[in-house]
C-alpha beads as a LAMMPS data file, in Angstrom:
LAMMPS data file: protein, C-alpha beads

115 atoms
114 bonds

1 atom types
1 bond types

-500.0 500.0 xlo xhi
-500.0 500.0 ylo yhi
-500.0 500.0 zlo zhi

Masses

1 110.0

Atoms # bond

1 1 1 -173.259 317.441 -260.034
2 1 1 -170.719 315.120 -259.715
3 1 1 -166.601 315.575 -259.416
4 1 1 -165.472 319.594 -259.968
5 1 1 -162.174 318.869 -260.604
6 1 1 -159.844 320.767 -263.205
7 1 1 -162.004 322.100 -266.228
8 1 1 -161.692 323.995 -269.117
9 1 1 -164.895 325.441 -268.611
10 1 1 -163.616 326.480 -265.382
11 1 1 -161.208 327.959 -266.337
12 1 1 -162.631 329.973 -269.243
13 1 1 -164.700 330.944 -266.720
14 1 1 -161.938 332.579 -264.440
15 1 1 -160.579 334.597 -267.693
16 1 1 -164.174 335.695 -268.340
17 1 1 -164.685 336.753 -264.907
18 1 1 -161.507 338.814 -264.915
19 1 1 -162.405 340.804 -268.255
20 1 1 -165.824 341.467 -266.746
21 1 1 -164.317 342.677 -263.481
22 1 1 -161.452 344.769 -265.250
23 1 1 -163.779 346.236 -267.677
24 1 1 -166.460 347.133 -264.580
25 1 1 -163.609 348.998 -263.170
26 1 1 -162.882 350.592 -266.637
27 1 1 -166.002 351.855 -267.086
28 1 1 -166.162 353.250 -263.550
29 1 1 -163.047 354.892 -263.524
30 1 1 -164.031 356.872 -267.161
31 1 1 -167.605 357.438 -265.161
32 1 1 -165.290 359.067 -262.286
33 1 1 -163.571 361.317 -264.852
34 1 1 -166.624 362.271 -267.154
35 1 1 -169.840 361.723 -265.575
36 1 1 -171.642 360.319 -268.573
37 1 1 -174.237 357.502 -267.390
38 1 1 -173.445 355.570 -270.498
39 1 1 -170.306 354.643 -268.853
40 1 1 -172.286 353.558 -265.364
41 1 1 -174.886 351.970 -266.660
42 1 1 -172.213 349.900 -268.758
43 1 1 -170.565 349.056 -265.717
44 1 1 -174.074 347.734 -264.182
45 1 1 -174.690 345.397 -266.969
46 1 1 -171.244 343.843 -266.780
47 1 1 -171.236 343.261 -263.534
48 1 1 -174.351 341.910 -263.925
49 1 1 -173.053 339.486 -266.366
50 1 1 -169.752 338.761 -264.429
51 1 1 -172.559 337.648 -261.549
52 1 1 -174.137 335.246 -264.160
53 1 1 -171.109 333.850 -265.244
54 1 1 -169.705 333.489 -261.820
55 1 1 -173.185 331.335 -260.762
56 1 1 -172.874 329.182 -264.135
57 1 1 -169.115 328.243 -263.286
58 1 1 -169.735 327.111 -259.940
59 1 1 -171.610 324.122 -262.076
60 1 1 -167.979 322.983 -263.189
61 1 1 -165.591 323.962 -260.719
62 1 1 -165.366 324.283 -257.161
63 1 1 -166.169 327.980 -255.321
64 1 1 -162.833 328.537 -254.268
65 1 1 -160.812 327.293 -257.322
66 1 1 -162.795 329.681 -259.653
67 1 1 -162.608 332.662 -257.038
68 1 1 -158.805 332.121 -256.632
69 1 1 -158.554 331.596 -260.637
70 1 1 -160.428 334.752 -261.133
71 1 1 -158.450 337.228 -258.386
72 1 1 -155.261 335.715 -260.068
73 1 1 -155.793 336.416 -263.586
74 1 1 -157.680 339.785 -262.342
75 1 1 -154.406 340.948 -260.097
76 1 1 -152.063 340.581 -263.832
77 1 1 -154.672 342.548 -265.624
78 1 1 -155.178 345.445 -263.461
79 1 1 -151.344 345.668 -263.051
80 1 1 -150.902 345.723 -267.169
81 1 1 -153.963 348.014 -267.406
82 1 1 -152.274 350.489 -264.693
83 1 1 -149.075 350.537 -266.527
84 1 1 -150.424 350.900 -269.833
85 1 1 -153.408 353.356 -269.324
86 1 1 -151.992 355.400 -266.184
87 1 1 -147.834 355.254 -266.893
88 1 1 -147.412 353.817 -263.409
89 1 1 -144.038 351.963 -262.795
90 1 1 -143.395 349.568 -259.937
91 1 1 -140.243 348.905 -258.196
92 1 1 -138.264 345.773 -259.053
93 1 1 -138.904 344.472 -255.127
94 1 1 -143.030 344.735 -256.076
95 1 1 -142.528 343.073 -259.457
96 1 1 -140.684 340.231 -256.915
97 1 1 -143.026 340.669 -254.231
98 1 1 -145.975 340.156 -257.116
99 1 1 -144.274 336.961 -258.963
100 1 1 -144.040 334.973 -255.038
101 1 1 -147.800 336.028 -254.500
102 1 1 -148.852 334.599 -258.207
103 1 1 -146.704 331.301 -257.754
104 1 1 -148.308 330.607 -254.504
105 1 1 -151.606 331.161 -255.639
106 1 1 -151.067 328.876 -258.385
107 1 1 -150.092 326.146 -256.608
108 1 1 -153.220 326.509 -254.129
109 1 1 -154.926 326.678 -257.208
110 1 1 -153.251 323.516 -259.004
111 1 1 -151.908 321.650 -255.751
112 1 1 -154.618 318.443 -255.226
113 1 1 -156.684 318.372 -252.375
114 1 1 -157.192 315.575 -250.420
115 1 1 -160.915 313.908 -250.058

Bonds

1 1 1 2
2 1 2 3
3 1 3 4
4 1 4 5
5 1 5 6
6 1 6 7
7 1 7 8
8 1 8 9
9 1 9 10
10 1 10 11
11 1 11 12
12 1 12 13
13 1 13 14
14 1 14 15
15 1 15 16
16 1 16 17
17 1 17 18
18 1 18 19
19 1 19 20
20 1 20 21
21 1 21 22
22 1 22 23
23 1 23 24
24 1 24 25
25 1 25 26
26 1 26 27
27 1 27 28
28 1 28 29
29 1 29 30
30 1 30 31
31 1 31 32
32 1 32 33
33 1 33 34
34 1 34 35
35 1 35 36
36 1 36 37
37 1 37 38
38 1 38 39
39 1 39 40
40 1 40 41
41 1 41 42
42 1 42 43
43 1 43 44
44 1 44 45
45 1 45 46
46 1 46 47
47 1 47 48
48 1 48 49
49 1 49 50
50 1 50 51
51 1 51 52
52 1 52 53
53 1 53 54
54 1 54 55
55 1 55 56
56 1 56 57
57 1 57 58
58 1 58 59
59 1 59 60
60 1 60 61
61 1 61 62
62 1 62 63
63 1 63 64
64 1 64 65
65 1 65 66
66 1 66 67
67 1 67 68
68 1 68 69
69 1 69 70
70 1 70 71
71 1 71 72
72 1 72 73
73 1 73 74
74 1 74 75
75 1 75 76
76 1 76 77
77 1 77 78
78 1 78 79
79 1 79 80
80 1 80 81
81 1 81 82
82 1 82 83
83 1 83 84
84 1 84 85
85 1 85 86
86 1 86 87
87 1 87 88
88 1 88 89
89 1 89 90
90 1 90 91
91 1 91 92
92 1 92 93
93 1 93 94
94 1 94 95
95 1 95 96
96 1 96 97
97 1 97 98
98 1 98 99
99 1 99 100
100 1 100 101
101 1 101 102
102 1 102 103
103 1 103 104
104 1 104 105
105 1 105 106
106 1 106 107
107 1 107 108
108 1 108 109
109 1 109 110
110 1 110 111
111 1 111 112
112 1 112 113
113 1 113 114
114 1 114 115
């Protein structure tokens, strides 16, 4: 397998992870409000997929980069698809509260570990 350092695979693989997982909870939401199995069984299949994908990236980069990668760029997208979908509007001390979490999350990401 060798060294899992940075990787663009990797992190392709986060930002594909996060569209799977924000599109899951898409289609279960509009399952919630309509009921039509087209919607659920949607959501199956991509979750299915975001498994796949999440098995194939552990072959580049490390468990715990890729998770933290994914939860990041999945946290951002959830909060845009909230405000633009649902009209919800967060307090300037969230928007704060969010930009700390992000920045230390990237620098777990980022930071080097030591071997």
């Amino acid at each position: 397998m060798g060294s899992k350092g940075f990787s663009l695979v990797g992190v392709g693989a986060m930002f594909l992870l996060a569209a799977l997982d924000l599109a899951g909870a898409y289609c279960a939401v509009r399952y919630l409000r309509t009921g039509h199995w087209g919607w659920y069984t949607t959501g199956v299949l991509g979750e299915i997929g975001l498994f796949a994908v999440y098995t194939a990236s552990l072959e580049y980069a490390e468990l715990a980069t890729v998770t933290l990668g994914w939860i990041v760029i999945l946290q951002v997208g959830v909060v845009v698809f909230d405000r633009v979908a649902n009209g919800v509007v967060l307090p300037p001390g969230k928007w704060l509260a969010m930009a700390v979490i992000l920045a230390l999350m990237t620098y777990l990401l980022l930071a080097p570990n030591r071997e």
